[in-house]
Phi, psi and omega in degrees: 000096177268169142271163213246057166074153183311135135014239197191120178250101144281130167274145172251131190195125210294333181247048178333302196302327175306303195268320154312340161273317164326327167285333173277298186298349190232256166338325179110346207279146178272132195290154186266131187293326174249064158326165202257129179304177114094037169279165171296156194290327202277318216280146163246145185238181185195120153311110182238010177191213213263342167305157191315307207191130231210336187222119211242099145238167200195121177303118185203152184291313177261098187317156189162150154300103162288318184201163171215140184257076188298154164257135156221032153097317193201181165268005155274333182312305211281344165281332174273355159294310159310320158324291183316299246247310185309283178358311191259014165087357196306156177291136150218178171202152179312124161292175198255171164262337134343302154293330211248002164280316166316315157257032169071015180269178182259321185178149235193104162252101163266119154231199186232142175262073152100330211249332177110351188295159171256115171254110174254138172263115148254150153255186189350102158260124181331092161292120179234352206027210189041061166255130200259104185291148166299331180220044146098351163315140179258352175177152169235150171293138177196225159080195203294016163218054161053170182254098152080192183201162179226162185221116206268103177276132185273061181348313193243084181300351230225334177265343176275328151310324185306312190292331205270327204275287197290300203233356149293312228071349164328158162278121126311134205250290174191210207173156182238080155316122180239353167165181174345066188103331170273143186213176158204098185274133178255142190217139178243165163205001165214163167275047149299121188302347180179130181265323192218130170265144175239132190225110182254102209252315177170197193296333207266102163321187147153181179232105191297297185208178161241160191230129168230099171301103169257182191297333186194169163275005142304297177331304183280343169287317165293345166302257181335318166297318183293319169294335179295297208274016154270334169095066132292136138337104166260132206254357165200107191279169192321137180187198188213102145024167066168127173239358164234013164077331152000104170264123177194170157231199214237178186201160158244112172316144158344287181357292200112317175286210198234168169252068175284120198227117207205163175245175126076049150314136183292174165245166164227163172217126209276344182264016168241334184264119186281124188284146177221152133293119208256154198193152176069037210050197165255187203291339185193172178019222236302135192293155180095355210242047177265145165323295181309323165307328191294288178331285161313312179325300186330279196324319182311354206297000000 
């Protein structure tokens, strides 16, 4: 019983307007033409495929992952998912038909993860199709290895694998010692080497970047070019993971938190692959991508 890769992501970020241009104009995504009903007035969605809406932000004074929205394929999967989740004694609740109209779902289970995130296990999600990028993305990856990924920091690192593992079902894909206490567990649940990174950094929750794969490396160059000449920070240059192989770089969101944006993600195969610990950086380039940066981001929020 896997869940079948993110979703849906919303974000909290003090300047929508600031940052719905930044998703189009930088990023690629498109505004989704049909929102999801009984959403907030303030909240903007966005299209990165043939689904309703794939991207959420909503106006809030402290920037952060307001929620991320697992798939987990059908209503039987999701009673057995229910089954699963009573087992492990964790707190969840019924979504409202409110909550599951707001995200475009048929039904919906919100729980919290260690860190404080709002996590929902959802099934059928709304297809509208005709996704147009504003500059020309021809597609970002998604489709049965979920969409992109995010990297949360985890205070209590030992209770949020537990949360991610033990009651996700999630993989350890493989993982970074970056020093004394500090780390970076990368977890899977399709094959995408990682739907969710956990970076246990220091005391301070928080949401270190989001991630969007797109097709190729023009896609990521054309990136790079929109974001330089809007003058973002780009807070890590072009390089390549590695360990999920990702040739991609790094940006500062309106937000504050971060952006990743990349090509040629590893896949994994559940029968050959061995977790391993990655050490001495990555394979080239970006510079700028340090414990301390990690760190410093948070704080900025």
């Amino acid at each position: 019983m896997n869940l079948l890769g993110i979703g849906y992501i919303g974000l909290d970020v003090p300047d929508p307007a600031a940052w719905a241009e930044f998703a189009t104009s930088v990023v690629g995504l498109m505004p989704a033409p049909n929102p999801p009903k009984a959403a907030p007035d303030e909240a903007r969605f966005f299209k990165a495929d043939e689904r309703q809406w794939r991207v959420a932000v909503y106006g809030a004074e402290h920037p952060g992952l307001r929620y991320v929205g697992f798939d987990v394929g059908s209503p039987e999967a999701f009673e057995r998912w229910l089954t699963h989740l009573d087992s492990t004694g964790v707190e969840f609740g019924h979504g409202a038909a409110a909550d599951c109209e707001a995200r475009g779902v048929r039904d919906l289970v919100v729980l919290r993860d260690p860190s404080g995130v709002r996590v929902e296990l959802c099934w059928g999600p709304t297809v509208d199709g005709g996704f147009v990028s504003p500059v020309g993305v021809p597609r970002f990856v998604s489709g049965e290895l979920g969409f992109g990924h995010v990297v949360i920091l985890a205070p209590d690192l030992e209770a949020s694998m537990d949360f991610y593992r033990r009651v996700l079902g999630m993989k350890l894909s493989d993982y970074v010692v970056i020093g004394p206490g500090m780390s970076v567990q990368f977890l899977r649940c399709t094959p995408r080497h990682h739907s969710v990174a956990l970076a246990a950094l220091g005391p301070a929750p928080g949401l270190h970047h989001v991630a969007f794969e797109v097709g190729d490396i023009d896609q990521v160059g054309f990136a790079l070019e929109r974001a330089t000449r809007a003058g973002h920070a780009i807070t890590a240059s072009l390089g390549r993971h590695k360990n999920d192989r990702m040739l991609s770089f790094y940006l500062r969101s309106p937000a504050g938190f971060e952006v990743e944006i990349g090509c040629d993600g590893r896949l994994v195969d559940d029968r050959t692959w061995v977790v391993n610990e990655f050490t001495g950086g990555d394979e080239w380039g970006h510079h700028g991508l340090t414990a301390e940066a990690l760190a410093r981001s948070v704080a900025a929020q």
